[in-house]
C-alpha positions in Angstrom: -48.0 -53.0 -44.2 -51.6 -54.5 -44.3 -53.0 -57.9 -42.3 -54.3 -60.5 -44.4 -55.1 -63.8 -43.2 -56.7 -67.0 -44.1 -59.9 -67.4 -42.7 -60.8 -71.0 -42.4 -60.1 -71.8 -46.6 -57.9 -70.9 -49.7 -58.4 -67.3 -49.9 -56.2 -64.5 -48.5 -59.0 -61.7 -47.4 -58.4 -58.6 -45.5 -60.4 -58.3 -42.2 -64.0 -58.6 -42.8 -67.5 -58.9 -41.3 -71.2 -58.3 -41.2 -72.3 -55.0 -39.9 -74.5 -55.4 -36.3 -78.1 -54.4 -36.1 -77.9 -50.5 -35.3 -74.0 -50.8 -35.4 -72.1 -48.3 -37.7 -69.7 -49.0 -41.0 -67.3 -47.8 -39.5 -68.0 -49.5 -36.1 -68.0 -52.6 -38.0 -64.8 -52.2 -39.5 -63.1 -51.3 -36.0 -64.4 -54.8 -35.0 -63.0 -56.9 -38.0 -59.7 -55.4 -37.6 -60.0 -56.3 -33.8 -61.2 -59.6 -34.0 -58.9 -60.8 -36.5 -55.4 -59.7 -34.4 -56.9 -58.9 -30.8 -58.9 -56.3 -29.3 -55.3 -55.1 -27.6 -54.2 -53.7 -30.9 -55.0 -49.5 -31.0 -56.9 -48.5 -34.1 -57.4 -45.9 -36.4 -59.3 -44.8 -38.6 -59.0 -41.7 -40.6 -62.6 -41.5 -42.0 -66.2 -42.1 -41.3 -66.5 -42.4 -44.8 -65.9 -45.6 -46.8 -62.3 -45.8 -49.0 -63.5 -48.0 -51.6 -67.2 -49.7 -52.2 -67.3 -53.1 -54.4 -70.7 -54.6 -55.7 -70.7 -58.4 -56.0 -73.4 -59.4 -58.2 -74.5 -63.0 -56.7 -74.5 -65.6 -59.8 -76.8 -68.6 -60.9 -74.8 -71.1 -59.9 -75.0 -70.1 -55.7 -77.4 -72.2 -54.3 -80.8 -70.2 -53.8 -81.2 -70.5 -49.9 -77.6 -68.5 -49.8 -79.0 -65.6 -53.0 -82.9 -66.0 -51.3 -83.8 -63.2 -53.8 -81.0 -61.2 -52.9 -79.3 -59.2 -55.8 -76.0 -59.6 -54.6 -74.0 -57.6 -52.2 -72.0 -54.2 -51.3 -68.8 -54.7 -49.7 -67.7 -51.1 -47.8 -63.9 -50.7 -47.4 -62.3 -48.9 -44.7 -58.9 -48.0 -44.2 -58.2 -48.6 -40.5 -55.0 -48.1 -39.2 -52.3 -49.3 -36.5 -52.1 -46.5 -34.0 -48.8 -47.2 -32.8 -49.0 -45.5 -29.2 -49.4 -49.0 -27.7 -50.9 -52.2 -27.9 -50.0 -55.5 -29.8 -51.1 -58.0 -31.7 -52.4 -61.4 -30.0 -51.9 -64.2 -32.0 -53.5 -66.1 -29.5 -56.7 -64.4 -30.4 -56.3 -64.6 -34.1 -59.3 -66.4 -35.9 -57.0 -66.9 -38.8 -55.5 -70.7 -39.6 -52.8 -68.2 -40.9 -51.9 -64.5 -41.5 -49.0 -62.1 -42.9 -48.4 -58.7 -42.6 -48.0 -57.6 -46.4 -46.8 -54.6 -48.5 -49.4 -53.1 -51.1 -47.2 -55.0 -54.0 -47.7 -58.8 -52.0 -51.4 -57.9 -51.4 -52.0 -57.3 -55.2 -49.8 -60.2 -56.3 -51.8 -62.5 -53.6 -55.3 -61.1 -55.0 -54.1 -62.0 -58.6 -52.7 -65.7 -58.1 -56.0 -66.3 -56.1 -58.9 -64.2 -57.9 -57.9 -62.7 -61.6 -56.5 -59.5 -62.8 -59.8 -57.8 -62.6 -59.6 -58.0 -58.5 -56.2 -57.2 -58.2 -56.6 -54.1 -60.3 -59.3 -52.7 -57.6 -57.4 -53.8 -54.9 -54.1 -52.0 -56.4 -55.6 -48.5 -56.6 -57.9 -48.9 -53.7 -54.6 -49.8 -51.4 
């Protein structure tokens, strides 16, 4: 099963964040995972390597202080895992206003209700 939560709006997104100044991918990725459900949780992660890469082009209609020349963006997937040798999830830490622990199927169904077919197809062969 995968975390998703709802971050502060409408959407269902997987962990996610902006990597630090001289901080890895992969580093970052440990991070979102840990921030979302607690840094008591033991991760992971069977790659250095990215699973998935997505490029969002940024569109006309975003205001130009958020594009500010920018092209749009990559977004770097990693598949970071529960290591089940200890730890647990603190919902007390959770930044979510809610969160469920979700079977491939209920992600891709979740992706397609909220953003198209064309998502929930990259999310159902990336998962």
């Amino acid at each position: 099963e995968m975390w998703m939560g709802n971050l502060s709006g409408p959407r269902w997104t997987l962990p996610s964040t902006i990597a630090e100044t001289n901080e890895s991918l992969l580093a970052a990725a440990e991070r979102a995972v840990s921030d979302s459900v607690g840094s008591d949780l033991k991760l992971w992660c069977p790659s250095n390597a990215p699973m998935a890469v997505n490029m969002r082009v940024y569109n006309d209609k975003l205001p130009e202080s958020f594009r500010e020349n920018y092209f749009g963006e990559k977004i770097f997937y990693y598949r970071v895992q529960y290591d089940n040798t200890g730890g647990d999830v603190d919902e007390a830490a959770m930044k979510a206003d809610d969160y469920a622990w979700l079977t491939r199927e209920e992600v891709v169904d979740r992706i397609e209700e909220e953003r198209g077919k064309h998502q929930a197809k990259f999310f159902h062969y990336m998962l």
